[in-house]
PDB file with SEQRES, HELIX, SHEET and CRYST1 records, atoms N, CA, C and O in Angstrom:
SEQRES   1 A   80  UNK UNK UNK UNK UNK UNK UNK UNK UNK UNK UNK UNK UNK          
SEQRES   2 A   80  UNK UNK UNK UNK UNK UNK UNK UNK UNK UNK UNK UNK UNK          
SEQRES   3 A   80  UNK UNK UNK UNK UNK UNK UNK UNK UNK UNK UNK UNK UNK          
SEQRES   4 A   80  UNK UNK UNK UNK UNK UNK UNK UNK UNK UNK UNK UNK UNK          
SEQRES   5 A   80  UNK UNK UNK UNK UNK UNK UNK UNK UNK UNK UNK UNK UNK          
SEQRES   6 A   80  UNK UNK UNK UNK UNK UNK UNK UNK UNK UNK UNK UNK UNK          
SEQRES   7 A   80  UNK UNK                                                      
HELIX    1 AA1 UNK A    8  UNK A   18  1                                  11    
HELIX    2 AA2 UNK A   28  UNK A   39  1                                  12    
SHEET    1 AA1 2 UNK A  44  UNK A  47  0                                        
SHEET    2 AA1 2 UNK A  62  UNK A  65 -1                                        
CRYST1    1.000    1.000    1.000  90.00  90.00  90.00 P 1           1          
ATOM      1  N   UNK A   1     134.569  65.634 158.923  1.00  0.00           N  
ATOM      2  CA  UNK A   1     135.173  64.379 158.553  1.00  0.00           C  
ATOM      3  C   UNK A   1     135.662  63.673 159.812  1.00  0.00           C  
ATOM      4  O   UNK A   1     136.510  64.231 160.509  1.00  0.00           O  
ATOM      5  N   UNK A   2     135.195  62.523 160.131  1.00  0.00           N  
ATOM      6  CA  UNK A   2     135.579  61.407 161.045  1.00  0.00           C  
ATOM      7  C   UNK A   2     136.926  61.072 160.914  1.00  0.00           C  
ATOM      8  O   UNK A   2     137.475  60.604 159.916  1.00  0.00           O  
ATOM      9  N   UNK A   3     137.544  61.417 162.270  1.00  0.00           N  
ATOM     10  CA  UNK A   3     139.066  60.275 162.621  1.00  0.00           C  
ATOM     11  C   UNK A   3     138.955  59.254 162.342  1.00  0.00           C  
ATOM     12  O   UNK A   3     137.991  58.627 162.781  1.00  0.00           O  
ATOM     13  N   UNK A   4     140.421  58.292 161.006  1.00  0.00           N  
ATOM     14  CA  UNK A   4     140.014  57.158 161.487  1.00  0.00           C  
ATOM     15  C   UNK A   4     140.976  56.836 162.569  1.00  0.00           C  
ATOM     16  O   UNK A   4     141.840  57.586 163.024  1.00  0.00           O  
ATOM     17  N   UNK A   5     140.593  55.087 163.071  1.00  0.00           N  
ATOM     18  CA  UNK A   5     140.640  54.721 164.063  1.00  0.00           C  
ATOM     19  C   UNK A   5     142.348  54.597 163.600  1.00  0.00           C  
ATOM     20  O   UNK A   5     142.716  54.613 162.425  1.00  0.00           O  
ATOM     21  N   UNK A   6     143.165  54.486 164.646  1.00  0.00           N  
ATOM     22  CA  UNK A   6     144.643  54.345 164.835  1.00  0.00           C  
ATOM     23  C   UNK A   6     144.824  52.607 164.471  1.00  0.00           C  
ATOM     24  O   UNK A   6     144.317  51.652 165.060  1.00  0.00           O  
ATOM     25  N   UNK A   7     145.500  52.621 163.593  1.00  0.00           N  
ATOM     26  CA  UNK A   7     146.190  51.264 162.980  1.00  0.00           C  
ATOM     27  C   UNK A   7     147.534  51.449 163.558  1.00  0.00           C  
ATOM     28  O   UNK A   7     148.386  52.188 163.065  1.00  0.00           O  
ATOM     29  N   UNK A   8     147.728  50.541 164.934  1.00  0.00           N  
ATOM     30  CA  UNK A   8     149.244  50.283 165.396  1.00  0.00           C  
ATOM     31  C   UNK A   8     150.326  49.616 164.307  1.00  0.00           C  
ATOM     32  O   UNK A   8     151.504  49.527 164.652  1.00  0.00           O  
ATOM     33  N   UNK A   9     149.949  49.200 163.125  1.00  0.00           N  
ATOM     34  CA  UNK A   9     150.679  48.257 162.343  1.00  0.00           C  
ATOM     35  C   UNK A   9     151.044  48.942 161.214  1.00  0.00           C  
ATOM     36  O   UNK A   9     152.013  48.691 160.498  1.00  0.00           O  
ATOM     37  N   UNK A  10     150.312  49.733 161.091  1.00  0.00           N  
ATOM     38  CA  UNK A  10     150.229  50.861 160.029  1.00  0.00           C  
ATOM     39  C   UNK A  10     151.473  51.968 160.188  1.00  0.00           C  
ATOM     40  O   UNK A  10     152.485  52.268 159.554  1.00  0.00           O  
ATOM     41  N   UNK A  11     150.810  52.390 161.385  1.00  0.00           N  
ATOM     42  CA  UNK A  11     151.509  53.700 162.164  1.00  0.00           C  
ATOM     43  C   UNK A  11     153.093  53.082 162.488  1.00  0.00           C  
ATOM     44  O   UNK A  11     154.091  53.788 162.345  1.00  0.00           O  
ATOM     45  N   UNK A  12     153.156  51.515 162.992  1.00  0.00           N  
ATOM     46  CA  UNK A  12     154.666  51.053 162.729  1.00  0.00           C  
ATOM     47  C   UNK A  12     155.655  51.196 161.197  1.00  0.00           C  
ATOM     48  O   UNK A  12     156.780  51.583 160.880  1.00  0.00           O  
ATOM     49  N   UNK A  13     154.774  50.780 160.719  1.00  0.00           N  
ATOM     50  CA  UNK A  13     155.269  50.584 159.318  1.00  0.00           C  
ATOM     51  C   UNK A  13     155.999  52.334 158.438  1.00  0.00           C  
ATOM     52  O   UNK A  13     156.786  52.563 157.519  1.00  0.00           O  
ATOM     53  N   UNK A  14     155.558  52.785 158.942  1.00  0.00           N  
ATOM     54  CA  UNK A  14     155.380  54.629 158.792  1.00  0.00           C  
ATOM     55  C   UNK A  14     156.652  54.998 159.467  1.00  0.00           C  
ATOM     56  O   UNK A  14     157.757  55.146 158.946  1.00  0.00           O  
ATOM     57  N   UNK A  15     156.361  55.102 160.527  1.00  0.00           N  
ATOM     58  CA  UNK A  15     157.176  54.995 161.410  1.00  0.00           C  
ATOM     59  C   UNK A  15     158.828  54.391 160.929  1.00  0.00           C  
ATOM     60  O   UNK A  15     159.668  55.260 160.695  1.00  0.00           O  
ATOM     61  N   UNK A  16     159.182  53.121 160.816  1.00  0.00           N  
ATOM     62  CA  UNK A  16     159.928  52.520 160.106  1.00  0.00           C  
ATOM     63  C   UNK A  16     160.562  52.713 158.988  1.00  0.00           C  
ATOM     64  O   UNK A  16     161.669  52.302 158.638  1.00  0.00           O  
ATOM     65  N   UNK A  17     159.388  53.710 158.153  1.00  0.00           N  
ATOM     66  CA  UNK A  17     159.595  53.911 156.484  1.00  0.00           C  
ATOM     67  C   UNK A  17     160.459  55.004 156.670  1.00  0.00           C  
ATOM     68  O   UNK A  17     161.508  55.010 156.026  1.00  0.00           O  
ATOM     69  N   UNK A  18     160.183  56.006 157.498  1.00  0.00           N  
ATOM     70  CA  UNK A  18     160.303  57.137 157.803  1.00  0.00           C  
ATOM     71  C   UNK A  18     161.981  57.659 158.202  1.00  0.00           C  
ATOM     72  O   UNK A  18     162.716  58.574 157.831  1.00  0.00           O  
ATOM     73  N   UNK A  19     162.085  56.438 159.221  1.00  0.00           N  
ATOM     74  CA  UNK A  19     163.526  56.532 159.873  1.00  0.00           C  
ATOM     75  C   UNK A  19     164.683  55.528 159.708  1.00  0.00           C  
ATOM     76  O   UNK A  19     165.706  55.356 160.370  1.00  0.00           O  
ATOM     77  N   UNK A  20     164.197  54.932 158.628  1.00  0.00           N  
ATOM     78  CA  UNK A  20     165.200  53.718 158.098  1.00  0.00           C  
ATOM     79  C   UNK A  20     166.409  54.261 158.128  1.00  0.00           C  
ATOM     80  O   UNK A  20     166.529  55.464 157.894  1.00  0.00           O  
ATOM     81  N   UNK A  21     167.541  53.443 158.429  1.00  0.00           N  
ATOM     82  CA  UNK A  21     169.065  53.783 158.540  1.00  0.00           C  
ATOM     83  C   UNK A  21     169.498  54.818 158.960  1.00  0.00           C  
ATOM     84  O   UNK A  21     170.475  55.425 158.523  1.00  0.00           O  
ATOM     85  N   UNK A  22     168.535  55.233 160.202  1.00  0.00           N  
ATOM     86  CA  UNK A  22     168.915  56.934 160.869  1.00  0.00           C  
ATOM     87  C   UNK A  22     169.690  56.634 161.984  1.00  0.00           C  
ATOM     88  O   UNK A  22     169.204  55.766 162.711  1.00  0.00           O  
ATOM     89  N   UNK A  23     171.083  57.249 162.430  1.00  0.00           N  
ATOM     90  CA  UNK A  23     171.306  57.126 163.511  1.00  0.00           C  
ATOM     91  C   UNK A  23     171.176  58.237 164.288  1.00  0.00           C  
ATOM     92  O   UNK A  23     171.691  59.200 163.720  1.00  0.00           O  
ATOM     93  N   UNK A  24     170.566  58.594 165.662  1.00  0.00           N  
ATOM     94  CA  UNK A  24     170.746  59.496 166.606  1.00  0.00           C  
ATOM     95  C   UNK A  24     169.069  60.597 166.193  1.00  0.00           C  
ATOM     96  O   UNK A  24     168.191  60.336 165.371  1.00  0.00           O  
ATOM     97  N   UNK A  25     169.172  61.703 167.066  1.00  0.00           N  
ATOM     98  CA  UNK A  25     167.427  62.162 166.973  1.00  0.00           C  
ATOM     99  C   UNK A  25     167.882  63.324 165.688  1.00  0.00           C  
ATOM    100  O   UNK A  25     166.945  64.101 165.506  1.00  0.00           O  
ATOM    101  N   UNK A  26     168.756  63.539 165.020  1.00  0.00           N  
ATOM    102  CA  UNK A  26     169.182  64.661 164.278  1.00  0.00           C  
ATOM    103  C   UNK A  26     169.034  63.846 162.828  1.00  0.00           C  
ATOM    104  O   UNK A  26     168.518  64.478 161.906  1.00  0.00           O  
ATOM    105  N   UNK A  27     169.462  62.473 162.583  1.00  0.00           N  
ATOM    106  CA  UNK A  27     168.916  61.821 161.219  1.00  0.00           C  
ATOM    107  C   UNK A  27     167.285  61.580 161.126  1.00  0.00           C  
ATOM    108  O   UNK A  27     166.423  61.802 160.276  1.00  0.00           O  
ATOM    109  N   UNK A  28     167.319  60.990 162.489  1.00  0.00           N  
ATOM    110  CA  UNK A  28     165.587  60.629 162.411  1.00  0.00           C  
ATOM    111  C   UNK A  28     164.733  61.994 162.140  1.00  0.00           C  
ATOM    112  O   UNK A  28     163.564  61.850 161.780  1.00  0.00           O  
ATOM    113  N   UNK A  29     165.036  62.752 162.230  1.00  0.00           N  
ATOM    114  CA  UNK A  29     164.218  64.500 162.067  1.00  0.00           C  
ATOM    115  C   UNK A  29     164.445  64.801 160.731  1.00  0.00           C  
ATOM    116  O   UNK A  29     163.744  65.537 160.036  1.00  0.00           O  
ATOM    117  N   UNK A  30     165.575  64.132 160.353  1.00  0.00           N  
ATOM    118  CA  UNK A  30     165.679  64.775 158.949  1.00  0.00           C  
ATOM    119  C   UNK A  30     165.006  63.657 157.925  1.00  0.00           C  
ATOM    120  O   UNK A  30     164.611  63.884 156.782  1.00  0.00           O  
ATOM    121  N   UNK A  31     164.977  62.428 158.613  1.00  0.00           N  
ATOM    122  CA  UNK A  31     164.060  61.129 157.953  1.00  0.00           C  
ATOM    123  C   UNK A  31     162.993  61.618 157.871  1.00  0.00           C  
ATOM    124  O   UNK A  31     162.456  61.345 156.798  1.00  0.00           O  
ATOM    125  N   UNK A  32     162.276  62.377 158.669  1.00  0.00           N  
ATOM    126  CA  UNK A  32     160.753  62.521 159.053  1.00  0.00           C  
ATOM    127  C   UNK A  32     160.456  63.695 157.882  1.00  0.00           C  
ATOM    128  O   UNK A  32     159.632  63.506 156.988  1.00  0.00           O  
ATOM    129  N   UNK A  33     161.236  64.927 158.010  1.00  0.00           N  
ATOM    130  CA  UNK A  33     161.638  65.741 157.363  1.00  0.00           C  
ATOM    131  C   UNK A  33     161.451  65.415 155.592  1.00  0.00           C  
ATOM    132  O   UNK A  33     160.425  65.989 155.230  1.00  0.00           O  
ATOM    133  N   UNK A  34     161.901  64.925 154.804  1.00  0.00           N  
ATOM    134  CA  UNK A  34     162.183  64.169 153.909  1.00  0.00           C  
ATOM    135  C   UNK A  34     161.254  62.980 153.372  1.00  0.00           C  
ATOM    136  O   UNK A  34     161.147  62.697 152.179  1.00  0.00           O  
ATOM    137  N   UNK A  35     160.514  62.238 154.553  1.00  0.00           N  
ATOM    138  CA  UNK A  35     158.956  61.506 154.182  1.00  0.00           C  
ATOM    139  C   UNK A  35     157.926  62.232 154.110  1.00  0.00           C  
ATOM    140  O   UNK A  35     156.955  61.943 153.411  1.00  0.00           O  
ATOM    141  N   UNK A  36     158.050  63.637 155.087  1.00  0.00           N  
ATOM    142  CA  UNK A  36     156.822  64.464 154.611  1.00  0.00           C  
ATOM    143  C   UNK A  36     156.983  64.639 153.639  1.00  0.00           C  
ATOM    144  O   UNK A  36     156.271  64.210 152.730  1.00  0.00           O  
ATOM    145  N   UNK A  37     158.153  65.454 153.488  1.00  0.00           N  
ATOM    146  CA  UNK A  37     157.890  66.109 152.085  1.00  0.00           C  
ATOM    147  C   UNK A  37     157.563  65.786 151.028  1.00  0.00           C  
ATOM    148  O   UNK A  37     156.937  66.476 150.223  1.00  0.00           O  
ATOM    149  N   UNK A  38     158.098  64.247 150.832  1.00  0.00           N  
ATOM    150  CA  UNK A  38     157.255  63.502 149.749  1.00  0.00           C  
ATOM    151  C   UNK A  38     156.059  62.928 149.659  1.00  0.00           C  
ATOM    152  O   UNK A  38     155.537  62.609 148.591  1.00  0.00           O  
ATOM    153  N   UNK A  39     155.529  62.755 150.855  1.00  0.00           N  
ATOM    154  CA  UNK A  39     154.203  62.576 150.901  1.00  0.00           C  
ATOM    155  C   UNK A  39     152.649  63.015 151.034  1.00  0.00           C  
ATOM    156  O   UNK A  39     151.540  62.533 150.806  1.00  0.00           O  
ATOM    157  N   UNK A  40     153.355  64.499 151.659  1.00  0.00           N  
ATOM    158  CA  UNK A  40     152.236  65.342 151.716  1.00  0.00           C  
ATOM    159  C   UNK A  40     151.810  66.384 150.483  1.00  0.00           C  
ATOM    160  O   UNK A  40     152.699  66.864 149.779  1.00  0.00           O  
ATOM    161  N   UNK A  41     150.680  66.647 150.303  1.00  0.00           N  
ATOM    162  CA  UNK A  41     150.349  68.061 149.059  1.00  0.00           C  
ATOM    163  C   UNK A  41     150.493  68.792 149.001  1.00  0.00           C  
ATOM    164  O   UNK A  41     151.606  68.356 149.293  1.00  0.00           O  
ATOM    165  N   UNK A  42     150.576  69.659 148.912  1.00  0.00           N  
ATOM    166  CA  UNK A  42     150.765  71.153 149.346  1.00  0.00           C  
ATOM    167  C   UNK A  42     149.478  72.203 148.187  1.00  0.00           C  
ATOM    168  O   UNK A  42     149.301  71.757 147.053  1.00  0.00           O  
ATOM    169  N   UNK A  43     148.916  73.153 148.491  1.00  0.00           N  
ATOM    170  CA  UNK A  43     148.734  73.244 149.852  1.00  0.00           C  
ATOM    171  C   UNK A  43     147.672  72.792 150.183  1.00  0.00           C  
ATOM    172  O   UNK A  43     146.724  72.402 149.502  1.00  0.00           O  
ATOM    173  N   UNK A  44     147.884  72.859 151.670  1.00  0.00           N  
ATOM    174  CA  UNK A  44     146.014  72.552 152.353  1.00  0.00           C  
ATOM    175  C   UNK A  44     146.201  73.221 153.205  1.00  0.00           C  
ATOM    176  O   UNK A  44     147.192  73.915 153.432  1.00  0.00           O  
ATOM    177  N   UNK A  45     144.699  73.019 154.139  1.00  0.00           N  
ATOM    178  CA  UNK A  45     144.021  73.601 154.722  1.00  0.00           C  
ATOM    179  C   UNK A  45     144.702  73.213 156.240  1.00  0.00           C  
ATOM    180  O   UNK A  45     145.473  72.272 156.052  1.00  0.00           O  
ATOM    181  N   UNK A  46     144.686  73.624 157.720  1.00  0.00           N  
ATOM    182  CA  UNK A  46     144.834  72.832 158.907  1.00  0.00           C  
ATOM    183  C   UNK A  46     144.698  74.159 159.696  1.00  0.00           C  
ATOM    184  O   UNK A  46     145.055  75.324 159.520  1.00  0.00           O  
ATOM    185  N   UNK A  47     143.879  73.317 160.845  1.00  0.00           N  
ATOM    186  CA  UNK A  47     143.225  74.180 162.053  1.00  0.00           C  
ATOM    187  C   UNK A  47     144.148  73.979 163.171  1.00  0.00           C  
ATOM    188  O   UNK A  47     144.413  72.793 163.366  1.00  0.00           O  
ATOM    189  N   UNK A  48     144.813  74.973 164.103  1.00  0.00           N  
ATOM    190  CA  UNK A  48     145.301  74.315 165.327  1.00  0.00           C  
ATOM    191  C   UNK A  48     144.167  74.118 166.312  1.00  0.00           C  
ATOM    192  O   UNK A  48     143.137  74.763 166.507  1.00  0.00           O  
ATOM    193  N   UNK A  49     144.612  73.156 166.808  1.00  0.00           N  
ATOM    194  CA  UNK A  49     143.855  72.496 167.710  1.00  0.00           C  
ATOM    195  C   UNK A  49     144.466  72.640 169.267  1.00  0.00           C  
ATOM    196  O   UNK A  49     143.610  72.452 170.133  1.00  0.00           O  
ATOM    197  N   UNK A  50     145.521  72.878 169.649  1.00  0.00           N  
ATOM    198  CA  UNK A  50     146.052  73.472 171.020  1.00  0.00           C  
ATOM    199  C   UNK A  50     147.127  74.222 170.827  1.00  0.00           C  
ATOM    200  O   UNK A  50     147.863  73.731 169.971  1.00  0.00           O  
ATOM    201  N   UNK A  51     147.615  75.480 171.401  1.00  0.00           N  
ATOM    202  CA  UNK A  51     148.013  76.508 171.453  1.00  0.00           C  
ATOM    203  C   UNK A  51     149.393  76.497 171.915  1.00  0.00           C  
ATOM    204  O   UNK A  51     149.660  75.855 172.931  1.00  0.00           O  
ATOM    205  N   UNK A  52     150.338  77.156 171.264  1.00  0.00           N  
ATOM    206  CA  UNK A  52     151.812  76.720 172.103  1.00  0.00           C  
ATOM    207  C   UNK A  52     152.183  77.960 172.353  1.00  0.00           C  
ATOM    208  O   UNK A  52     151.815  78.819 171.551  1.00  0.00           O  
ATOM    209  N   UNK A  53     152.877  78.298 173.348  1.00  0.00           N  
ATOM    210  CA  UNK A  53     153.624  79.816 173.616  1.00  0.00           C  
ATOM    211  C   UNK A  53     154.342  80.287 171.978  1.00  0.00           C  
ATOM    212  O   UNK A  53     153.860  81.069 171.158  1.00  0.00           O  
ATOM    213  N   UNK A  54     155.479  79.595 171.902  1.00  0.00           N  
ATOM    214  CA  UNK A  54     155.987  79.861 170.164  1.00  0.00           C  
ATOM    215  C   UNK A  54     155.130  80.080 169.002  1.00  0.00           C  
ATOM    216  O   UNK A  54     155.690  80.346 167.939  1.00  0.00           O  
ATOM    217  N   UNK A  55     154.092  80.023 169.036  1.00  0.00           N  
ATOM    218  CA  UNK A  55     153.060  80.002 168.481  1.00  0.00           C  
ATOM    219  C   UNK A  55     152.160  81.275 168.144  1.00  0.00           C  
ATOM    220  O   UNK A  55     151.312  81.629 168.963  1.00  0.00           O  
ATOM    221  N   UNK A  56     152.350  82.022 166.849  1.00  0.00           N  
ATOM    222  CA  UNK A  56     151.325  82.990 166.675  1.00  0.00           C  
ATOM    223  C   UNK A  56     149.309  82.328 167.045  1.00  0.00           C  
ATOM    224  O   UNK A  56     148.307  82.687 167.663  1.00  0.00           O  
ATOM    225  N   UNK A  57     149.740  81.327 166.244  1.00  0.00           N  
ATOM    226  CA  UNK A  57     148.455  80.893 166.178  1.00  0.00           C  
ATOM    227  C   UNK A  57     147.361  80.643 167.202  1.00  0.00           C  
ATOM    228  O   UNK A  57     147.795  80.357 168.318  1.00  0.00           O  
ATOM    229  N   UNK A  58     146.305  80.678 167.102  1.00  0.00           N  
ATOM    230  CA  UNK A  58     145.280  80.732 168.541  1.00  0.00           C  
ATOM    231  C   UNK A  58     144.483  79.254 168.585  1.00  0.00           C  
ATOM    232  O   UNK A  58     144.187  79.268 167.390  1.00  0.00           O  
ATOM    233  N   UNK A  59     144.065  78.327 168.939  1.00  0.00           N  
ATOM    234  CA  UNK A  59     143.261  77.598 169.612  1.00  0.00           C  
ATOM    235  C   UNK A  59     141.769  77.648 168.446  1.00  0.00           C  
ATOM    236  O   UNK A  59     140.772  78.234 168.868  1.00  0.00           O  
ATOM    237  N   UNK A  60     141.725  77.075 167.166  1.00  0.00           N  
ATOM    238  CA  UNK A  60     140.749  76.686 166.321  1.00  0.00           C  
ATOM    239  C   UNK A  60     141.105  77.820 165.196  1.00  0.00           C  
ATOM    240  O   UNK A  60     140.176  78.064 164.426  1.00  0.00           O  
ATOM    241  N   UNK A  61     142.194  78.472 165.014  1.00  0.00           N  
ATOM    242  CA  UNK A  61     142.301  79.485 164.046  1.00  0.00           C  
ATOM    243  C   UNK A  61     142.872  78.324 163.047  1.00  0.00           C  
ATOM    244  O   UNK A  61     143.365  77.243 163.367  1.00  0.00           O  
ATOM    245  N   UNK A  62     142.673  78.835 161.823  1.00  0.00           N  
ATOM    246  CA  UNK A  62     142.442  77.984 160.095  1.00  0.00           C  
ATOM    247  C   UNK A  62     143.538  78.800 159.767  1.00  0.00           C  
ATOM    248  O   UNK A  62     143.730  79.991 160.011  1.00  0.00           O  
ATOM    249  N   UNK A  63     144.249  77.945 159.156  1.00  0.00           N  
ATOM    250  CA  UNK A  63     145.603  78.051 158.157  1.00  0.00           C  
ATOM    251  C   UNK A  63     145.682  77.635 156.733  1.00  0.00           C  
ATOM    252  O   UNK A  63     144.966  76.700 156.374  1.00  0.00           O  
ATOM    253  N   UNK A  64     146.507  78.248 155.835  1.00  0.00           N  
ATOM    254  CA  UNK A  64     146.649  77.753 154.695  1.00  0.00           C  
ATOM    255  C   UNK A  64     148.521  77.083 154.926  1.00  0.00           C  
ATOM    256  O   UNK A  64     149.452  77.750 155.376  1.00  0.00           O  
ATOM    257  N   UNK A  65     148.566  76.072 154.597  1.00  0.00           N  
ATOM    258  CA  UNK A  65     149.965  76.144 155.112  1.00  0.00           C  
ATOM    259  C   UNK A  65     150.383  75.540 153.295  1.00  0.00           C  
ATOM    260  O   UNK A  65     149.769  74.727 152.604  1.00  0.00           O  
ATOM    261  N   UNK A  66     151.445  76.209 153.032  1.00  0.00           N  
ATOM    262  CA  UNK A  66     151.570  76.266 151.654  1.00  0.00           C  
ATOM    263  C   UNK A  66     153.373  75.315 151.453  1.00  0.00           C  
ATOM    264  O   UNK A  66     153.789  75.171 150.303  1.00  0.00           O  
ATOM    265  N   UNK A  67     154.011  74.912 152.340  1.00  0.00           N  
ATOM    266  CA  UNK A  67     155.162  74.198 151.999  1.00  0.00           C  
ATOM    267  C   UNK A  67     155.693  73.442 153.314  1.00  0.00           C  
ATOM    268  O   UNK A  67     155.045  73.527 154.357  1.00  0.00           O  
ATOM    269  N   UNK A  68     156.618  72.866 153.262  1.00  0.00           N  
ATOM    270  CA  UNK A  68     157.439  72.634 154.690  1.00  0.00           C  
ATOM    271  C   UNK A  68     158.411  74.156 155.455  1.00  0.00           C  
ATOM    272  O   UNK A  68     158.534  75.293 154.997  1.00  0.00           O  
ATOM    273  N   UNK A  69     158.760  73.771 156.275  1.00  0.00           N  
ATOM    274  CA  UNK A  69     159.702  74.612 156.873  1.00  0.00           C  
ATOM    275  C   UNK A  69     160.828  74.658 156.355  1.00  0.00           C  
ATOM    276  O   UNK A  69     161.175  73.501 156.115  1.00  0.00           O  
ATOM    277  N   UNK A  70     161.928  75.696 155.919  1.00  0.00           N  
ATOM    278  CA  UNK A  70     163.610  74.716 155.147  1.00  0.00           C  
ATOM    279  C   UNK A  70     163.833  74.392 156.259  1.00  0.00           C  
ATOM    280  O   UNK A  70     163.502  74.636 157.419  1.00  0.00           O  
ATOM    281  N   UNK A  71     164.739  73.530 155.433  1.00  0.00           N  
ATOM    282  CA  UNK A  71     165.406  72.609 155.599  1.00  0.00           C  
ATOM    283  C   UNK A  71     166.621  72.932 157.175  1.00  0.00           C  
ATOM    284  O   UNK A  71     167.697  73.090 156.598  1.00  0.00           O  
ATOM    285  N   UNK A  72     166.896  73.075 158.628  1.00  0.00           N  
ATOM    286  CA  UNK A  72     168.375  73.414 159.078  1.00  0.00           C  
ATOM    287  C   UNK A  72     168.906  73.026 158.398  1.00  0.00           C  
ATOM    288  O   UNK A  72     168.614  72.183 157.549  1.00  0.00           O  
ATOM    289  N   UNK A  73     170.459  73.906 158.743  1.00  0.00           N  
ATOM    290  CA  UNK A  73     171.814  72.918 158.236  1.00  0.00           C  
ATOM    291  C   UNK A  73     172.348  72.465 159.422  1.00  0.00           C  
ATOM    292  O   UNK A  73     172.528  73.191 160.399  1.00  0.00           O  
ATOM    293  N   UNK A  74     172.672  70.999 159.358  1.00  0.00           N  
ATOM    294  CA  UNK A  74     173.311  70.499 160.528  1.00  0.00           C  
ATOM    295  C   UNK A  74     174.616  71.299 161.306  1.00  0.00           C  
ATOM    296  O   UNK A  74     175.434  71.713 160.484  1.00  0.00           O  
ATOM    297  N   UNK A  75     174.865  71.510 162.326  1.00  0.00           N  
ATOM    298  CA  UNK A  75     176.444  72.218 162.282  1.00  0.00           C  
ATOM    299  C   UNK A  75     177.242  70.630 162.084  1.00  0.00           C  
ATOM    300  O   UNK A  75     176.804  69.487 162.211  1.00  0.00           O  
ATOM    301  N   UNK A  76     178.843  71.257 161.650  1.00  0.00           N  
ATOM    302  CA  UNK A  76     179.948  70.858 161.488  1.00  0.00           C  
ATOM    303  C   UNK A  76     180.033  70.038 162.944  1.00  0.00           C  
ATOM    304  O   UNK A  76     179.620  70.487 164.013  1.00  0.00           O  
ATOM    305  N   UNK A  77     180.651  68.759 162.747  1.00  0.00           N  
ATOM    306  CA  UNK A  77     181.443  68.595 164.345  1.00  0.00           C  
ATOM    307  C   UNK A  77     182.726  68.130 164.066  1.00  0.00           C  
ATOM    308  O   UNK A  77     182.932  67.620 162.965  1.00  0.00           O  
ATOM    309  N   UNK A  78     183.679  68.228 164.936  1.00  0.00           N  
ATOM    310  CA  UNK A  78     185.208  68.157 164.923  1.00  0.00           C  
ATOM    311  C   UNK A  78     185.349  67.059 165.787  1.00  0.00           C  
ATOM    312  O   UNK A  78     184.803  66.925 166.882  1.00  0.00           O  
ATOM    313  N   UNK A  79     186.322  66.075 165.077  1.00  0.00           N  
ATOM    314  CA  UNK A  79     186.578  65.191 165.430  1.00  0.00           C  
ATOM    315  C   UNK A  79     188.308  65.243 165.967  1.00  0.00           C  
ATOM    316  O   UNK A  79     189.097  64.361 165.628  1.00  0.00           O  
ATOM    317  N   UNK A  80     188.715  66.440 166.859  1.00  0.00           N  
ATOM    318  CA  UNK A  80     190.022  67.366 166.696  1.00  0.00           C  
ATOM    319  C   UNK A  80     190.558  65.742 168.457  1.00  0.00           C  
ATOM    320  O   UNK A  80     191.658  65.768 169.007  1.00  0.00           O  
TER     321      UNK A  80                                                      
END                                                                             
């Protein structure tokens, strides 16, 4: 199956949908967090395609990936 081509207007809009009213990189993760989850199927199929140290996985090995990751819990911060 063919890539399609990258829609900058698209990929904004996503983007946007994604992280509406997030402040700081800890809402926006949990925005992102929270649009997958509603948007993707579960399960499917996905190949890695480059290899990370953290990473069991090898360089074209096939996965069944069956949910998201949970959820962190944010820590507490003190406003002391």
């Amino acid at each position: 199956m063919a890539k399609p081509k990258k829609d900058p207007f698209r990929e904004d809009r996503i983007h946007n949908e994604a992280i509406v009213d997030t402040y700081g990189p800890e809402e926006q993760a949990l925005g992102w967090y929270y649009y997958l989850g509603n948007k993707m199927r579960f399960p499917f199929q996905a190949r890695c395609f480059v290899a990370q140290v953290v990473s069991p996985l090898r360089k074209g090995e096939a996965v069944e990936v069956r949910r998201l990751a949970p959820k962190m819990p944010v820590p507490a911060t003190c406003s002391c």
